[in-house]
C-alpha positions, -999 to +999 in steps of 0.1 A: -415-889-213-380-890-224-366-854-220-356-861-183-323-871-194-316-848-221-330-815-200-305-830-174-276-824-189-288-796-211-292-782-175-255-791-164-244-776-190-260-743-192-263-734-158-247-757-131-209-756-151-215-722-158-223-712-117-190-731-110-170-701-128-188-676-094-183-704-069-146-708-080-138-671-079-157-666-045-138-696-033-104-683-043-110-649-033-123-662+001-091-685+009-064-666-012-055-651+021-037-685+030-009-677+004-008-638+012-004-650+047+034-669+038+048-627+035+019-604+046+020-616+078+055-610+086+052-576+068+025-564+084+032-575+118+002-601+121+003-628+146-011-665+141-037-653+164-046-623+147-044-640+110-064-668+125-091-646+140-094-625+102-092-658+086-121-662+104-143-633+111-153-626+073-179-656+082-196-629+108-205-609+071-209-645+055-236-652+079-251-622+085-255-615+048-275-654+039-309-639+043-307-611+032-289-616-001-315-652-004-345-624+002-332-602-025-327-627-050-363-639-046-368-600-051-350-594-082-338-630-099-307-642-105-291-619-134-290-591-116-286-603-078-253-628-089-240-596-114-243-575-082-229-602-058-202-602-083-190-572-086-194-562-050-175-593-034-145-586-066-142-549-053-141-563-018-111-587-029-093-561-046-096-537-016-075-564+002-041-552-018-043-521+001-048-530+036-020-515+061-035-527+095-049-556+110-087-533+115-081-528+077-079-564+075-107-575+097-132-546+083-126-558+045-127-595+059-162-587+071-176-568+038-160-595+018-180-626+035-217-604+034-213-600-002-205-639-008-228-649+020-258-659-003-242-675-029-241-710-025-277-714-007-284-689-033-271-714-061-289-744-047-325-724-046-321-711-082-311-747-094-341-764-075-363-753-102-344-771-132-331-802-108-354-833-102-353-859-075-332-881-094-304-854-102-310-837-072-274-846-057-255-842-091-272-812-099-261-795-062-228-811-062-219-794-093-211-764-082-189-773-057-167-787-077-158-747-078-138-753-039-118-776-049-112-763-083-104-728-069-076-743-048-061-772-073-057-743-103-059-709-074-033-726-050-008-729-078-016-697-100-015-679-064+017-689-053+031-680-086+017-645-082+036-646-048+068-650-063+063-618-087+054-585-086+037-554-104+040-514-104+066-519-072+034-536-050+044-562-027+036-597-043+006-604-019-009-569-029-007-578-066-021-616-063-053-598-048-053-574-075-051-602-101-072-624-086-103-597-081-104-586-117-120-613-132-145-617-107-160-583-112-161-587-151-179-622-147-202-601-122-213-578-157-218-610-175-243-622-151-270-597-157-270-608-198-265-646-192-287-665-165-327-669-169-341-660-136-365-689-141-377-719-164-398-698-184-379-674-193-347-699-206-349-693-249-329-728-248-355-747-234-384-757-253-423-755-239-422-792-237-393-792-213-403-761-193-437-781-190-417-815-178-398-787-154-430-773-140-444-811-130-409-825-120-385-804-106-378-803-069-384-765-063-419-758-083-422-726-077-433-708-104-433-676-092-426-659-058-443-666-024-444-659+010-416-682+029-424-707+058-403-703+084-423-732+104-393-756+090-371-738+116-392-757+145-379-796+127-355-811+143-338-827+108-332-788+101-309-782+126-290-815+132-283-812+096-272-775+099-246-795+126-237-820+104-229-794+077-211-770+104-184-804+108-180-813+077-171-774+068-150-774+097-129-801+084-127-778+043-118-747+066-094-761+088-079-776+055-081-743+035-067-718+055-040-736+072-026-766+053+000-740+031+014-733+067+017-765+078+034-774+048+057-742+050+064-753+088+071-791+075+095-781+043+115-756+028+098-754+000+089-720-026+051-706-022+046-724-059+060-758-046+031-756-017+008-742-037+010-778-056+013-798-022-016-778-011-033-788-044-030-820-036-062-830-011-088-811-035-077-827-066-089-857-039-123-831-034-133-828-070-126-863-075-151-875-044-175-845-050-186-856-084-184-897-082-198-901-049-230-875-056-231-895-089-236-928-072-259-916-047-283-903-072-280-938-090-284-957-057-307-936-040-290-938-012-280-905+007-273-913+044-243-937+040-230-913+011-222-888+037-215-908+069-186-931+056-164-910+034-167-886+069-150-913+089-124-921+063-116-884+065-112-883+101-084-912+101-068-901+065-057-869+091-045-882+113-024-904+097-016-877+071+003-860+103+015-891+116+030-902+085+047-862+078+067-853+046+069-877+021+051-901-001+028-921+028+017-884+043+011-872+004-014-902+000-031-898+031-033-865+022-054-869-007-075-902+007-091-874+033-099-847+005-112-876-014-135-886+017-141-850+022-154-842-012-179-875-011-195-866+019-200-828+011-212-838-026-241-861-012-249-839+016-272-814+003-296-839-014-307-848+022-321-822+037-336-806+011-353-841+001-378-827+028-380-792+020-415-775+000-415-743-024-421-725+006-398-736+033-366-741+006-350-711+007-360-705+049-343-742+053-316-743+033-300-710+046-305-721+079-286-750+075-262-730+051-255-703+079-252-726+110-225-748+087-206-719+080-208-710+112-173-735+105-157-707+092-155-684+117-151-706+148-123-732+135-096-708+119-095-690+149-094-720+175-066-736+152-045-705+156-051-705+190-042-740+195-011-736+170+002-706+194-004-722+227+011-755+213+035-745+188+030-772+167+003-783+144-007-817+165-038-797+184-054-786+153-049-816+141-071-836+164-098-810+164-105-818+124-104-849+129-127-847+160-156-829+139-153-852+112-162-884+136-188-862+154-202-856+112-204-898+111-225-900+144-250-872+136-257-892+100-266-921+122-284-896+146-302-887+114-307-917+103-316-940+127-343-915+146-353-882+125-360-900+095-380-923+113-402-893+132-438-894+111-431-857+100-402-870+079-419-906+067-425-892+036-391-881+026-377-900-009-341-906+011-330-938+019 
């Protein structure tokens, strides 16, 4: 039947683009912290440590809130649990312009990561029912595109926020202020725009929701009770590690880089905004081609492994080479390896994943990966302020990043082989 291609990028179109405008805004007010850091610190009193270790600690709500908000959405559908996610996690944002302590800081950190915690394994469940094998890394990738995005048009728009001011706030205050707002009125769009299911899309037609119901990777047409078995499979949880490195790497990347480059330069918070641009124009670009190829190839495991290992040395050699044109290209080699071996990833794992153990597996993976985000921001600034230099963090990215190419061949090379996985599509 020929609608596979069509639905396909009817399905882009109507839902994955439009779940890229929640991933971008959760993204941006997630990491916006970076560019409040270049004054809030020093006005506030906050050492590297301590902004390291809030940069950090909003994964201990990110994690804690996966199952929960996963649970719920399987409780209520996806209009009204993304509305609410919304406008809970925008509130929590905009709180941030009024925070006069470092427990102020920490405490909003926290709320801010529960209400985003379900979002993207959230995303990837809800697009399972419309995706098939054949767009299943396209159709995940796709919303990521939203990280990159958030910081290529966020880093700029936010250091240009930090260089004015509203009402007499300090410029930080009022970049978190303008940066929440349009988070919680996307939140109130939610509830009138996304179908919770196939069936109930008015754009699709019963052919297509009848080609969904025999094709698409997540069949489910209705809820049932979740197998938590998949929690005992090895693949589950070396993947969840392999996920946790390649994280590491974005994190490091996200909440530090505009300091390096502050550190490095002289330059104004918009000048680093577009050096800090830089690598995720790199991410976007590797996110989309290499999950495109890997969908036409079929091939997933050296999708992810090699564009990991290019990463680790385009790091190192980024910080070898310094200011200036060579650094600048290295720079943007690693967020294009970066992107290519997150964009492939998820269509592994979830290759072996049933109605009933998709949403149990996924945020499992999904909460040990960002487990990333709470160690590595903290561990950098520790490393920064024991050091006082950025040569320590360095090595660490590049570290996990080698470690993410070795547990792909670990994958690879023995789980896929085990007879439980024989039957997996991934090659």
């Amino acid at each position: 039947m020929s609608v596979g291609p069509e639905l396909a990028r009817k399905i882009r179109w109507r839902l994955a683009i439009p779940t890229i405008l929640f991933m971008l805004l959760s993204s941006l007010d997630r990491v916006n912290i970076s560019f409040a850091a270049l004054k809030m610190n020093a006005e506030l009193g906050f050492t590297p440590t301590q902004y390291g270790f809030g940069a950090g600690i909003l994964f201990v709500g990110f994690l804690a809130g996966q199952y929960p908000s996963i649970l719920l959405l399987q409780r209520i559908g996806m209009r009204r649990w993304l509305g609410g996610c919304a406008i809970l996690w925008g509130s929590c944002a905009g709180g941030m312009a009024f925070i006069d302590s470092h427990l102020q800081f920490y405490t909003l950190r926290v709320l801010l990561g529960f209400a985003e915690g379900g979002l993207a394994p959230g995303i990837v469940l809800y697009l399972s029912q419309f995706a098939t094998e054949r767009e299943r890394a396209t159709t995940f990738a796709t919303p990521m595109l939203a990280i990159p995005l958030s910081i290529i048009i966020g880093g700029p728009v936010s250091g240009w926020l930090m260089g004015t001011s509203f009402a007499g706030l300090s410029s930080w205050r009022w970049m978190f202020l303008a940066e929440a707002l349009p988070t919680i009125l996307l939140g109130f769009a939610a509830f009138f725009y996304f179908p919770d299911r196939p069936g109930d899309a008015r754009w699709l037609s019963d052919s297509e929701k009848n080609w969904l119901a025999r094709n698409a990777a997540n069949t489910s047409a209705k809820a049932q009770r979740n197998d938590w078995t998949v929690l005992a499979r090895p693949i589950v949880w070396t993947s969840a590690l392999l996920w946790f490195c390649l994280l590491s790497g974005a994190y490091g990347i996200m909440f530090w880089l505009p300091q390096m480059v502050k550190q490095m330069t002289a330059l104004t918070p918009f000048e680093i905004g577009l050096v800090n641009a830089l690598p995720w124009i790199g991410v976007a670009i590797g996110i989309y081609a290499n999950s495109a190829h890997s969908d036409r190839t079929g091939e997933r495991f050296w999708h992810v492994g090699l564009p990991a290992a290019v990463t680790a040395g385009a790091i190192l050699a980024a910080a070898a080479f310094g200011p200036g044109i060579p650094g600048l290209i290295a720079l943007f080699v690693a967020g294009l390896g970066l992107g290519a071996a997150q964009g492939a990833f998820w269509a592994l794992p979830t290759s072996l994943f049933t109605p009933a153990t998709f949403a149990v597996g996924a945020v499992a993976i999904n909460i040990a990966g960002s487990g990333g985000g709470l160690v590595i921001p903290h561990l950098m600034g520790y490393l920064r302020e024991q050091s006082g230099g950025f040569g320590g963090p360095t090595l660490l990215i590049a570290s996990m990043l080698a470690a993410a190419t070795l547990l792909v061949l670990l994958i690879r090379l023995w789980l896929f082989d085990r007879p439980a996985d024989a039957a997996a599509p991934a090659r």
